[in-house]
N, C-alpha and C positions, 0 to 999 in steps of 0.2 A: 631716882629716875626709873630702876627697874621696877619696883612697885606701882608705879605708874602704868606703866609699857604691861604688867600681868593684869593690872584690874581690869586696862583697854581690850585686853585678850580674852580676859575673862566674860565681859560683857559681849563681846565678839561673838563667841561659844554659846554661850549663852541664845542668844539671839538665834544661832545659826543652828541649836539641835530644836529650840523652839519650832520654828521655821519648816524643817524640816517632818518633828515629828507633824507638824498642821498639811503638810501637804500629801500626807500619807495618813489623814483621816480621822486625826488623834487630838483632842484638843486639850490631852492632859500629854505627860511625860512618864505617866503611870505604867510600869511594864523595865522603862529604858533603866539598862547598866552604865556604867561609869568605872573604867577602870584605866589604869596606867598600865603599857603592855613592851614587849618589847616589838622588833620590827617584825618577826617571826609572827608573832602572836596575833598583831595589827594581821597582817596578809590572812593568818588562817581565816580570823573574825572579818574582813570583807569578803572571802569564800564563802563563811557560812552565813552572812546575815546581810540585808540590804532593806533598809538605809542605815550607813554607816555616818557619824562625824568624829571627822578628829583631827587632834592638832600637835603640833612638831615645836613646844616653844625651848627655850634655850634650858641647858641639861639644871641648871641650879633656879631657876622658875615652874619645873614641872608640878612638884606638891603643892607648890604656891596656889598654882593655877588650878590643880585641883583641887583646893578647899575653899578657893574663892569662888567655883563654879560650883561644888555643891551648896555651901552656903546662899549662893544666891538662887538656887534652885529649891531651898529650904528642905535638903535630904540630911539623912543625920549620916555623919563618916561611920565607918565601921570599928570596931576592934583592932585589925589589925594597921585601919589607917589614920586611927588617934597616934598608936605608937609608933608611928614612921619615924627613920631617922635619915636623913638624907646621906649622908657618912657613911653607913652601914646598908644603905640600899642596892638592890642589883643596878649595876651602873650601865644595865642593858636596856635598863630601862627609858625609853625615849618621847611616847605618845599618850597620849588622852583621848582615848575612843567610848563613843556612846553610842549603844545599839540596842535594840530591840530585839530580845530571843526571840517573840511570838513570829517575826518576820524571818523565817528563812529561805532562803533561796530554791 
């Protein structure tokens, strides 16, 4: 059931930075970051950047959701988020924000 409930979310996402980046003039995704942040982190990166998306799904769905969002965005993971370990991750970690540096505030 929870892999249900992340693909639904996934798709969600998906959807909703598309969406976003088109209403702000972009008909690619070309530019946008993708990272998992803590709640500090998330606050700084809506100070410094707009439009923001991101999402709050449950703490053992979070990598999920992010490789099924970049998968479906067909971005390739990096280095260090091939070797994620959930176990051994900052467990402050909570969100899935996607923003655009060229956009700052």
């Amino acid at each position: 059931m929870i892999n249900k409930s992340v693909e639904s979310q996934a798709r969600e996402y998906v959807y909703d930075v598309k969406n976003c980046a088109s209403e702000f003039g972009q008909s690619t995704l070309e530019g946008w970051e993708f990272s998992l942040v803590t709640d500090v982190e998330k606050t700084k990166i809506e100070k410094n950047y707009y439009p923001t998306v991101s999402a709050h799904p449950a703490q053992e769905a979070l990598f999920e959701l992010f490789r099924l969002v970049k998968s479906k965005l067909l971005l390739p993971m990096g280095k260090t988020e091939n070797n994620f370990d959930i176990n051994s991750a900052n467990k402050n970690v909570t969100y899935l924000i996607a923003f655009n540096p060229k956009f700052q505030r």
